[in-house]
LUMPA-997967 format. One record per residue (C-alpha): residue number from 1; residue in three letters; x, y, z. Coordinates in steps of 0.1 Angstrom, whole numbers, plus 5000, padded with zeros to 4 digits. Layout:
N
{NUM, ALA, {X, Y, Z}}
...
END
This chain:
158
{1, UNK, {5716, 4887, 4994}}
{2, UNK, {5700, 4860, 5017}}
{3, UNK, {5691, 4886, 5044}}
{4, UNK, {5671, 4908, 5019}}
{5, UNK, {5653, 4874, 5013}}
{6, UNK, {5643, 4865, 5045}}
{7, UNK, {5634, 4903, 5053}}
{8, UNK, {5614, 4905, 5023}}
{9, UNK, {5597, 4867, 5027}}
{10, UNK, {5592, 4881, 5064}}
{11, UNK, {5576, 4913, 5056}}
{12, UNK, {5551, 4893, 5029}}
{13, UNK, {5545, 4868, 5058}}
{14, UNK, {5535, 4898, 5081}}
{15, UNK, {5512, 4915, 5056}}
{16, UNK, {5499, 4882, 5049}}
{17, UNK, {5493, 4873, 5084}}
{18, UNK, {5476, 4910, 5088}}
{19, UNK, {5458, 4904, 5060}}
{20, UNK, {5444, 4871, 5068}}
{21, UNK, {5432, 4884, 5102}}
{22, UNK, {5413, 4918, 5092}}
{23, UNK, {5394, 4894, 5069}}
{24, UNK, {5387, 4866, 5095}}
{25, UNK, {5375, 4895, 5116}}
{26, UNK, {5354, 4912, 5087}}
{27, UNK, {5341, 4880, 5084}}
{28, UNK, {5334, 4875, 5119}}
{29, UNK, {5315, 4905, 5119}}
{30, UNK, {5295, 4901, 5086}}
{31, UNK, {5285, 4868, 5101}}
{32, UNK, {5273, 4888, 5138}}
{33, UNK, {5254, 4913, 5114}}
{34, UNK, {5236, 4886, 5096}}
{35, UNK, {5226, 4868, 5125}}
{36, UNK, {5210, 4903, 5136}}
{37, UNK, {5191, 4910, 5110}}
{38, UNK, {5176, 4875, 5112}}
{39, UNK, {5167, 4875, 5146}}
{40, UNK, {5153, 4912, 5142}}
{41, UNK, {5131, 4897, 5109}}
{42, UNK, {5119, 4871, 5132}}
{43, UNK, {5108, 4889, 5163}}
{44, UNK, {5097, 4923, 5147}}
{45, UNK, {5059, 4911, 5141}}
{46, UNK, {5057, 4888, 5171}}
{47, UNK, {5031, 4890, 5189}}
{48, UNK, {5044, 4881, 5224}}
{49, UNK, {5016, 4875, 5249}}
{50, UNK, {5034, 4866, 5284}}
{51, UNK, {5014, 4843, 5307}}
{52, UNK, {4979, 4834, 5298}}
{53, UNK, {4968, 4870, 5289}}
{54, UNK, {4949, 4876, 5260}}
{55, UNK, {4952, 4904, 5238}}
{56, UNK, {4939, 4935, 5245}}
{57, UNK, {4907, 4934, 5233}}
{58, UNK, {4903, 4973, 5232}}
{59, UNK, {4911, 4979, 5197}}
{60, UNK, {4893, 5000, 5174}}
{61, UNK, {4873, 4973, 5149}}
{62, UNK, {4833, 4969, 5150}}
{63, UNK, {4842, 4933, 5168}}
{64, UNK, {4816, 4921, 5193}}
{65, UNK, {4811, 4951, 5223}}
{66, UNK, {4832, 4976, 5206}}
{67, UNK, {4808, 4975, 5177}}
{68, UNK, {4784, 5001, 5192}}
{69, UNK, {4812, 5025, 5197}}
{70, UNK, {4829, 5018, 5158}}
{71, UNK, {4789, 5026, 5146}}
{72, UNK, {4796, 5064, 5162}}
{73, UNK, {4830, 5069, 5147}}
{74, UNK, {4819, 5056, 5112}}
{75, UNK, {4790, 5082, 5119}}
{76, UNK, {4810, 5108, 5126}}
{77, UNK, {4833, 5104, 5098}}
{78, UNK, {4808, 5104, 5073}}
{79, UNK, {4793, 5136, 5089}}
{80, UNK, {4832, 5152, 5082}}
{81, UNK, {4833, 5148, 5050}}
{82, UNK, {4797, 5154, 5045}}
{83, UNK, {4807, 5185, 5061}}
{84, UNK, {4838, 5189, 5039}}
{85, UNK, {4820, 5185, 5005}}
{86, UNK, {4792, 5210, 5012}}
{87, UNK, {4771, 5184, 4986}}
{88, UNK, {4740, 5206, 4994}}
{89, UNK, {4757, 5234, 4981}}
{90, UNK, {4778, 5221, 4956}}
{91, UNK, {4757, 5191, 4946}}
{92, UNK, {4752, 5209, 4910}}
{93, UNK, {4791, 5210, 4902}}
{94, UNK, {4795, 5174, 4916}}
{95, UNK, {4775, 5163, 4894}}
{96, UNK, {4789, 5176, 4862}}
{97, UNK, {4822, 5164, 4872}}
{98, UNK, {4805, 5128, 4875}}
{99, UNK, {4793, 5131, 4841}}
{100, UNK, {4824, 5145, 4827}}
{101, UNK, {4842, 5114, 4841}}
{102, UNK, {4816, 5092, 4824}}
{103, UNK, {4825, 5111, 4791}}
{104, UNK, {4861, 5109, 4799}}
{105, UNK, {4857, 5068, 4807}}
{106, UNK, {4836, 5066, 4773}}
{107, UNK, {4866, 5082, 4753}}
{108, UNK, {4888, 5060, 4769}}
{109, UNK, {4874, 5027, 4761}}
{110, UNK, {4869, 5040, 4727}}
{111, UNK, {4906, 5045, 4722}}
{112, UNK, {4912, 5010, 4739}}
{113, UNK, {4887, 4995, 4710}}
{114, UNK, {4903, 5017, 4686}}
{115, UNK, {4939, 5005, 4695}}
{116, UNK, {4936, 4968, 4692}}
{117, UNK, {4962, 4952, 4672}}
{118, UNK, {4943, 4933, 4643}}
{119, UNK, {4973, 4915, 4635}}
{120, UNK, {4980, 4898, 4670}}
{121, UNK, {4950, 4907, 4693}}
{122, UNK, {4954, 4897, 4729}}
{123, UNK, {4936, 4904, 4757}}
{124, UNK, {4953, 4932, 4779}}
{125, UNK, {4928, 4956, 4758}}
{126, UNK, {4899, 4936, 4767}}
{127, UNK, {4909, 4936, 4802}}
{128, UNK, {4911, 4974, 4803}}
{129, UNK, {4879, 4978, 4787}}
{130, UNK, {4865, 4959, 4817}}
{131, UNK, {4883, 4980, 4839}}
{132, UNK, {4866, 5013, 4824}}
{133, UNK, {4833, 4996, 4822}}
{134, UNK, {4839, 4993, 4864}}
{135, UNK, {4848, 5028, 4869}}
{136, UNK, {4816, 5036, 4847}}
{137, UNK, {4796, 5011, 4871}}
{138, UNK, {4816, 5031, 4902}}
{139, UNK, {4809, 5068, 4886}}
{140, UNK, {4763, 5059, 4879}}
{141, UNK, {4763, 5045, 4920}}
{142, UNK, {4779, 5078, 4932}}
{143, UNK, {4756, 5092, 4905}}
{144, UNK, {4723, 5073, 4927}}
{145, UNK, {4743, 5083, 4959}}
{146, UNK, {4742, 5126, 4957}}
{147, UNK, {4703, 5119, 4934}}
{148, UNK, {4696, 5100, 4969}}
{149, UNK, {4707, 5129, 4991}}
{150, UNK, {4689, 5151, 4971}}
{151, UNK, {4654, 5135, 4977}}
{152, UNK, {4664, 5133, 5016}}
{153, UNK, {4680, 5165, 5023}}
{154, UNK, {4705, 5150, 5043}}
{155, UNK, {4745, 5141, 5033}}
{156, UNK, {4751, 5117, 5009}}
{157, UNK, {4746, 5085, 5030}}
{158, UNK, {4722, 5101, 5058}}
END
């Protein structure tokens, strides 16, 4: 009866012992991971200039001597979607779409005046309403945008 004991004390010791090393080892390696994914946060968005190099100034803002060349490509873009929107030709329907948005914003703040809660007003309706009232400002300047293309002939900002 003894030997069972000591065979079944040794075979607990041994899974114990197996035990306790896969999980120094997971350990270990949760650790190793960790430290990875720090080092990677850390150097991801660095900048790294070697030397006294600056950074390559050739980038594509409007900053100092690449401002000449940014003027083209913001040209150019707004002749594509000039190009896109056909406003010469569709200036009519662009139109009514603007005013149906105006009607649409209208409705909308109505229903936000209509919905405020008498007995515990607060101000997340009044803040919406001032949202609207911008996309009404927003909708009457592209309004004055395609009225100011009509009177030139041109695109919408040419």
């Amino acid at each position: 009866m003894g030997r069972r004991n000591k065979k079944k004390n040794r075979i607990i010791y041994v899974t114990f012992l197996v035990t306790y090393t896969i999980m120094k080892q997971l350990f270990n390696l949760l650790i190793f991971l960790a430290i990875c994914v720090v080092v990677y946060i850390v150097f991801r968005n660095t900048n790294i200039v070697e030397g006294m190099e600056t950074e390559n100034t050739n980038t594509k803002n409007g900053i100092a001597a690449n401002a000449a060349d940014y003027v083209s490509r913001l040209t150019d873009i707004v002749a594509q979607r000039n190009d896109i929107l056909l406003v010469n030709k569709y200036r009519t329907d662009y139109e009514n779409a603007i005013l149906k948005a105006d009607d649409m914003v209208d409705i909308l703040m109505l229903e936000q005046v209509l919905s405020i809660n008498t007995s515990k007003p607060d101000h997340t309706t009044f803040e919406k309403i001032a949202t609207l009232n911008q996309a009404k400002d927003g909708l009457n300047k592209i309004m004055k945008a395609l009225d100011s293309a009509k009177s030139t002939d041109g695109g919408i900002f040419g």
